[in-house]
C-alpha positions in Angstrom: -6.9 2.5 13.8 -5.4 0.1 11.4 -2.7 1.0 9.2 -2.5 -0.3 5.7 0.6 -0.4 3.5 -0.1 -1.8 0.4 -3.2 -1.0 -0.3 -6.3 -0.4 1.9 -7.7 -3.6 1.8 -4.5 -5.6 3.5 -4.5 -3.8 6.8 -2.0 -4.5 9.8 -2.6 -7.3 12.7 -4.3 -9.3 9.8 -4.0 -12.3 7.9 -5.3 -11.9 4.4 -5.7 -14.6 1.4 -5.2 -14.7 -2.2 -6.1 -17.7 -4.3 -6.1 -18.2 -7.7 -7.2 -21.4 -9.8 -4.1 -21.6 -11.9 -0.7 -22.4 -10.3 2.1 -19.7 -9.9 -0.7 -17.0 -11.0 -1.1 -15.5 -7.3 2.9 -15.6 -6.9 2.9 -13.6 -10.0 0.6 -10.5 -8.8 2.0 -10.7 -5.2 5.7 -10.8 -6.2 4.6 -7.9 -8.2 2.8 -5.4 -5.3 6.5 -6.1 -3.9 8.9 -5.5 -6.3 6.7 -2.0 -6.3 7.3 -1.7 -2.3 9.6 1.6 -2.8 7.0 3.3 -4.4 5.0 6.7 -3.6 2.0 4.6 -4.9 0.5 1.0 -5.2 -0.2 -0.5 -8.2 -3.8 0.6 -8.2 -3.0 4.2 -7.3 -3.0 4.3 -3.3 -0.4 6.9 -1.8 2.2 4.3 -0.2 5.6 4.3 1.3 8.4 2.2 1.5 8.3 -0.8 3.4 10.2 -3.8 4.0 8.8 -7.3 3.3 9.8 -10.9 4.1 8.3 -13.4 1.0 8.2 -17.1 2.7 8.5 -19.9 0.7 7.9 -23.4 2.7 8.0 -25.2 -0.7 11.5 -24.1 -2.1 14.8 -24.5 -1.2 17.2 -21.2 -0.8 18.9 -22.3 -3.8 15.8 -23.0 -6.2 13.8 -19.5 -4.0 16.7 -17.6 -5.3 17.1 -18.9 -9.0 13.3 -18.0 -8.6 13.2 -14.5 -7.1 16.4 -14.1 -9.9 14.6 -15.2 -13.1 11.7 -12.6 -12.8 14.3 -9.9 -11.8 13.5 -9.5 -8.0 16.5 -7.6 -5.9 17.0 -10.2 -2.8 18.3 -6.5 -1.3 14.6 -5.0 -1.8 12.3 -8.2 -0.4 13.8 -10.8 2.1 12.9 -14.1 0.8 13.6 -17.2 3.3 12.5 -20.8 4.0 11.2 -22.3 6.8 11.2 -25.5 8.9 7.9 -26.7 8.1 8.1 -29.0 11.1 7.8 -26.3 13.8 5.8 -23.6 11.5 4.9 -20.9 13.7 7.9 -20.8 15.4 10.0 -21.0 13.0 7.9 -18.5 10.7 8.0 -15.8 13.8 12.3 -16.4 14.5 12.5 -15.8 10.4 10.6 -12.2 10.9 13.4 -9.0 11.2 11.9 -6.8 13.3 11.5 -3.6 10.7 9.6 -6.0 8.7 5.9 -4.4 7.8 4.5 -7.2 5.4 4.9 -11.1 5.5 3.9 -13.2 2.4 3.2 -17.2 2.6 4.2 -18.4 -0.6 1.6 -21.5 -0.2 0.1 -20.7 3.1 -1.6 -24.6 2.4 2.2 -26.2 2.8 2.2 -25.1 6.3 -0.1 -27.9 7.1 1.0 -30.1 4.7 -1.9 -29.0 2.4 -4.8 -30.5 4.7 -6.6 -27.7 3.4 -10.2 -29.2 4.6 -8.6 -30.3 8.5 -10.4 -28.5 11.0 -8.2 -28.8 13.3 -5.3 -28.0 11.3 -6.8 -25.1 9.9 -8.2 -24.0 13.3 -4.9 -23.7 15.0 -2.8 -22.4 11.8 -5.4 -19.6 10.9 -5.5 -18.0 14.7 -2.0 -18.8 15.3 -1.4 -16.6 12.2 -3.7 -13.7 13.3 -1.7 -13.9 16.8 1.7 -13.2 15.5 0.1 -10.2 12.6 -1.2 -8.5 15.7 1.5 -9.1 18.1 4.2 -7.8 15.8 1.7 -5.2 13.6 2.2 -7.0 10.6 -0.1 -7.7 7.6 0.4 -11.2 6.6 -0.4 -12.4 3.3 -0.9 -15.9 2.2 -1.2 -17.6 -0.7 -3.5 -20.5 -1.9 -6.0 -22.0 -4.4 -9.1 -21.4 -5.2 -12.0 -23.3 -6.8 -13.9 -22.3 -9.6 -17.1 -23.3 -7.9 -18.8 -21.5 -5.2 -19.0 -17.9 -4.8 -16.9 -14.6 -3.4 -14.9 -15.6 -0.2 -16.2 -19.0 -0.4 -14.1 -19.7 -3.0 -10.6 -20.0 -1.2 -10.2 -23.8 -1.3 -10.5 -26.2 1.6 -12.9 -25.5 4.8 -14.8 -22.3 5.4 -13.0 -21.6 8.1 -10.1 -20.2 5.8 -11.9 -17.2 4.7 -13.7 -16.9 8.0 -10.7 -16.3 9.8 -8.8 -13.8 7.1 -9.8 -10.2 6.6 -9.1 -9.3 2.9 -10.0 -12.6 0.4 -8.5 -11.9 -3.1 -9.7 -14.0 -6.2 -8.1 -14.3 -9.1 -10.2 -14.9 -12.2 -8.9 -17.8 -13.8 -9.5 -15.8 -17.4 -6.4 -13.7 -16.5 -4.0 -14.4 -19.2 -0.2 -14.5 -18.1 0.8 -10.8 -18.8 -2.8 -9.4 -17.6 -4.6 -10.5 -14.6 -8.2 -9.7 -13.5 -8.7 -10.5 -9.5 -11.7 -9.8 -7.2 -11.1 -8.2 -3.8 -13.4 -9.1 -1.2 -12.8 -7.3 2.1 -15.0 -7.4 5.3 -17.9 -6.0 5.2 -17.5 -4.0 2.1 -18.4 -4.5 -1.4 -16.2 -6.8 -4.0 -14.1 -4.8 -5.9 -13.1 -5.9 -9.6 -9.2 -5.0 -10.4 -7.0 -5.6 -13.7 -3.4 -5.6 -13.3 -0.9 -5.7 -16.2 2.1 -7.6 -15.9 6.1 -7.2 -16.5 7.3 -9.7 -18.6 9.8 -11.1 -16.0 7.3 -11.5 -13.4 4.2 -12.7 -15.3 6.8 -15.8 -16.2 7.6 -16.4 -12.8 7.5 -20.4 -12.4 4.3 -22.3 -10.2 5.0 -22.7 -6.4 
């Protein structure tokens, strides 16, 4: 059986997505669920525990990911934030992973293949290559893209089908959310959408676009 961490819907030995229209609005609710990761409970109310995440950011520096991580008040102690060599991704991404780390979060999960988000073939090795490490080391991976405002449900992660073919959990973020307040739809297999709202801190709903 699958464990989940955050929530229910972002089991282990998955990769899951989150797009949002806007950038730096999925950044902001997912460096949010993570500043919570001590909790007895997840932001929408599920029993939790404690677990140890690792936030990867291909598109910053460590000097501008930690002015970053700093100016919406995250503790580097709480969530291991890193870059990686975007020239040897999976490699590099899997040598970056501690091995108590539960949850791994792709800042811009499109940077990985230089944001050839409609390349089969990229796509097509990334995406499986992805669900091979979550289930080789248990983890639940979480990455981080666009989405359109066309199309609808799962559909509506940008680039080819094949990204929200290939992830379990699709989270959209409606691009009505206003900084401090954000409205998302989570769309997991085979079960029906679900509609959340999520209220902000200050320091994170500020937090600057990938």
């Amino acid at each position: 059986m699958k464990k989940t961490i955050i929530d229910p819907f972002f089991y282990s030995d998955s990769v899951h997505l989150i797009g949002a229209v806007k950038d730096g609005e999925a950044e902001a609710l997912i460096l949010h669920w993570l500043s919570a990761s001590d909790g007895e409970t997840t932001f929408l109310g599920h029993p939790s525990r404690p677990f140890k995440a690792l936030y990867v950011a291909p598109n910053d520096t460590q000097e501008s990911l930690d002015r970053k991580l700093k100016s919406v008040g995250i503790d580097a102690a709480r969530i291991n934030a890193v870059t990686i060599d975007k020239k040897n991704t999976l490699a590099a991404l899997e040598r970056a992973i501690a091995k108590d780390v539960e949850v791994v979060v792709i800042a811009d999960v499109g940077a990985l293949i230089n944001h050839k988000l409609q390349s089969h073939p990229r796509v097509l090795k990334l995406m499986p290559g992805l669900r091979a490490l979550a289930a080789k080391r248990n983890l639940t991976i979480i990455g981080l893209t666009q989405a359109t405002k066309s199309y609808v449900g799962r559909e509506r992660i940008a680039g080819i089908g094949l990204w929200s073919s290939l992830a379990g959990t699709v989270v959209i973020q409606d691009p009505g959310s206003t900084p401090d307040n954000v409205k998302a739809t989570i769309i997991p297999l085979n079960a029906k959408p679900k509609v959340i709202e999520v209220s902000l801190p200050p320091s994170v709903a500020e937090v600057d676009p990938v």
